[in-house]
Residue, then its C-alpha position, 0 to 999 in steps of 0.5 A: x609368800x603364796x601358800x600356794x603351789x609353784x607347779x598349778x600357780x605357774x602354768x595355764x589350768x586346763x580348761x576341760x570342753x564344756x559338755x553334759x554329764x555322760x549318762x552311760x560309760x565304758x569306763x569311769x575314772x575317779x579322779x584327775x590327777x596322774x594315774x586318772x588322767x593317764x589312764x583316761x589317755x590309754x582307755x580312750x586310745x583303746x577305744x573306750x567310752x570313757x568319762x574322767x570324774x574330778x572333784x576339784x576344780x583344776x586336774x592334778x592340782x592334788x599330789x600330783x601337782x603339790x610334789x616336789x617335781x621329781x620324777x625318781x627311779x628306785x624305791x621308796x625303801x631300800x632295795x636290800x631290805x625289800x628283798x630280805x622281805x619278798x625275795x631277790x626276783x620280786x625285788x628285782x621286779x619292783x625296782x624295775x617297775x620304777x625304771x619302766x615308769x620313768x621312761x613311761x613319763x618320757x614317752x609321754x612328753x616326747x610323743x605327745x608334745x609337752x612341753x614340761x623342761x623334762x630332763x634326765x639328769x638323774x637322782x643324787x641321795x646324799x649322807x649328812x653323816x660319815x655312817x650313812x656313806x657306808x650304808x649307800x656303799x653297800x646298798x650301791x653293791x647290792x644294787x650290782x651284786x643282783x643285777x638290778x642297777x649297774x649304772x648306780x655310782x658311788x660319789x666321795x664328799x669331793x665328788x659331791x661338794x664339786x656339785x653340790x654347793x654345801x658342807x654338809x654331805x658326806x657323799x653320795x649314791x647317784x641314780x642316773x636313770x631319774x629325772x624332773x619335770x615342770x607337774x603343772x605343764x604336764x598335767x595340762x599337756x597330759x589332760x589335753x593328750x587325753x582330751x584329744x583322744x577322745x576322753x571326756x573330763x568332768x571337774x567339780x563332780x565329786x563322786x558321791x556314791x558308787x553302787x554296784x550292779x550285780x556281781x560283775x563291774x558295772x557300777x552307777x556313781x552318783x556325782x553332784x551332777x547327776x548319775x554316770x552308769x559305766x561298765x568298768x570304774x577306776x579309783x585314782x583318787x590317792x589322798x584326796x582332799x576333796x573326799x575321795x579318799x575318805x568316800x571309799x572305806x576300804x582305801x581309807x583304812x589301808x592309806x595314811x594321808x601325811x603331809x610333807x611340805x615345800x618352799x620356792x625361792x625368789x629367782x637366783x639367777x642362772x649364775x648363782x643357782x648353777x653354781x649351787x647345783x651345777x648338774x641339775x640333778x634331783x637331790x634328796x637326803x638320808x633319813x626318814x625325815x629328809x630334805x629333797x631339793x632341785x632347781x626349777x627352769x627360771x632358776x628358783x630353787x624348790x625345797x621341800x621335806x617332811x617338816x611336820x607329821x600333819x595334815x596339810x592346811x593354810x596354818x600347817x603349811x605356814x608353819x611347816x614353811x618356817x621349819x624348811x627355812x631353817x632347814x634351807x639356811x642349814x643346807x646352803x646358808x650362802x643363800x642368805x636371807x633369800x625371799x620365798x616366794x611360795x609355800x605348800x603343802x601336800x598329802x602323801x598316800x603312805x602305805x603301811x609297806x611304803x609300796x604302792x597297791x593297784x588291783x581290783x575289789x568288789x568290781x572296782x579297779x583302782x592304783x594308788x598308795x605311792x608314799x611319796x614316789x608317786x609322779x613317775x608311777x602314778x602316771x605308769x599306773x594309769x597306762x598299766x590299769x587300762x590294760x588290765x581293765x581290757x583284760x591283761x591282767x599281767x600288765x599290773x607290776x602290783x598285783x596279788x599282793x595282800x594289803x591288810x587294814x592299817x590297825x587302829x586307823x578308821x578315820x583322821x590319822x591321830x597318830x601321826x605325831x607319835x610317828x613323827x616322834x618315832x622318825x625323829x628318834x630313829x633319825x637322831x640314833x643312826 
């Protein structure tokens, strides 16, 4: 079993044009994963000078290529409790903010060529208690009752079993407007669309230090290789695990970096696997702690879930890897003692709020906080901050939205396994 990503592990890496360091840029973008590569396509097709600064050595090999390949309309939280919070029409346009960023994603892979087996066959969240059905129903007629989503659909238990191969669910709620994609074969096809327009990719430069000039936008970043001196920067960097996240104090106060986890199976065969999940959907279960799951296009089947309330690592991931094998046996126990084939865990940019937060402060731009619904969003923000870095400030869906420090929280996360406890709790008692 490779501890290993089945999207970076899958696909040809991209191999950015060997050139020098810029010394002077339009625009500076930390970070190559989906907001920084999408956003260096939109900048470079406005004519930007733009530069796009990765610490690793792959683009997208972080969240945006550790995910579970999901590309998911509708919020993180449930619509009805976001909209007791900030009210019907900003709830309204936050759920629409999600539609908008999967068609985003489709019209990238459609305009641009990519060949990622894109497909829109929508999202199923499904109840594994009798109660949680009735929870669904009403978050469903809400849904209607607002005009937010009237193709949402309410599937009994037969609806579901007819699909979904497994006796554990009690229905479900079907998103049709989601969809899925291979995030390895995006991120090549993305990075070289940026390329191609004319957007410079630097890997292995790390990002060291930013220093402002004046009170405007300009900033120097010093990187391993030497400075870069742009007028505007964009922080794409989420939760990096290369510094990033931890080189940006204001960020990193105000993001959690959870770990949550994925296992791939051994190839089914088209036969067996479209008989476990004949509609191809993405599937995602009701709870805090919940289990999402999808077919890939070779007919593996990709598991994955917040198994441990840890930070990413060889030895959690193992661990991590044991636990979703149990929760893979439990959820489709007809697979047997079926071999995995990959394992891996990711880091999750959570917010206190579980929303995303994009903006601008101290001159710098940056998108990010995506708490898990990031590959639709991600790549959505990137197209959205260029256009307010060239001056649309309306563009951002996010914006104005306060975003205090995360109490407690100055550097490693200690408290993730009290929260994880708290989850369990809650889980156990609905």
């Amino acid at each position: 079993m490779k501890l290993d990503s089945y999207w970076t592990d899958s696909a040809p890496a991209f191999r950015p044009a060997a050139r020098e360091l810029p010394a002077q840029v339009d625009v500076a973008v930390v970070g190559a994963g989906f907001t920084g590569l999408s956003a260096g396509l939109a900048l470079a097709r406005q004519g930007a000078k733009v530069v796009v600064l990765e610490a690793g050595e792959r683009v997208a090999a972080e969240a945006s290529g550790r995910n579970g390949g999901h590309v998911n309309n509708g919020l993180a939280m449930d619509y009805a409790d976001v909209a007791a919070k900030v009210g019907v029409a900003q709830a309204r346009a936050w759920y629409h903010a999600y539609d908008d960023a999967v068609d985003t994603v489709a019209r990238i892979v459609k305009n641009e060529a990519i060949a990622c087996d894109f497909m829109r066959h929508g999202k199923l969240k499904m109840a594994t208690r009798p109660q949680q059905m009735a929870a669904l129903q009403r978050s469903a007629q809400r849904l209607r009752d607002d005009g937010v989503d009237s193709d949402v659909e309410v599937l009994d238990a037969a609806r579901v079993a007819s699909e979904v191969q497994s006796e554990r669910f009690h229905g479900g709620l079907l998103y049709k407007r989601s969809a899925q994609m291979h995030m390895g074969h995006f991120a090549t096809g993305l990075a070289g669309a940026a390329e191609r327009a004319g957007a410079q990719i630097h890997t292995l430069t790390a990002v060291q230090r930013l220093s402002r000039i004046g009170k405007g936008h300009a900033h120097t970043l010093q990187t391993a290789r030497g400075p870069v001196t742009a007028k505007q920067v964009l922080l794409a960097t989420g939760a990096s695990r290369h510094g990033g996240y931890g080189s940006f104090g204001w960020l990193r106060r105000r993001i959690v970096p959870i770990g949550s986890f994925i296992v791939v199976t051994e190839p089914l065969g088209e036969a067996r696997a479209r008989a476990m999940l004949a509609e191809r959907r993405t599937y995602t279960t009701v709870a805090n702690i919940h289990h999402y799951f999808r077919l890939t296009a070779d007919y593996r089947l990709v598991f994955g879930g917040r198994a441990r309330f840890a930070i990413s690592s060889p030895q959690s991931d193992a661990a991590s890897g044991e636990i979703l094998r149990a929760g893979l046996a439990e959820t489709f126990p007809q697979l047997g003692k079926v071999r995995l084939d990959y394992c891996w865990g990711g880091l999750v940019d959570m917010t206190q709020d579980r929303l995303p937060h994009a903006g601008e402060r101290d001159g710098l731009y940056f998108a990010t906080g995506y708490s898990g619904h990031g590959t639709q969003m991600s790549v959505h923000m990137g197209e959205r901050m260029a256009e307010v870095m060239a001056g649309n400030t309306a563009a951002n869906p996010w914006q104005g939205r306060s975003w205090p420090a995360i109490p407690g929280h100055f550097g490693a996360p200690w408290f993730l396994p009290a929260v994880g406890m708290y989850y369990r709790l809650k889980d156990k008692l609905a």
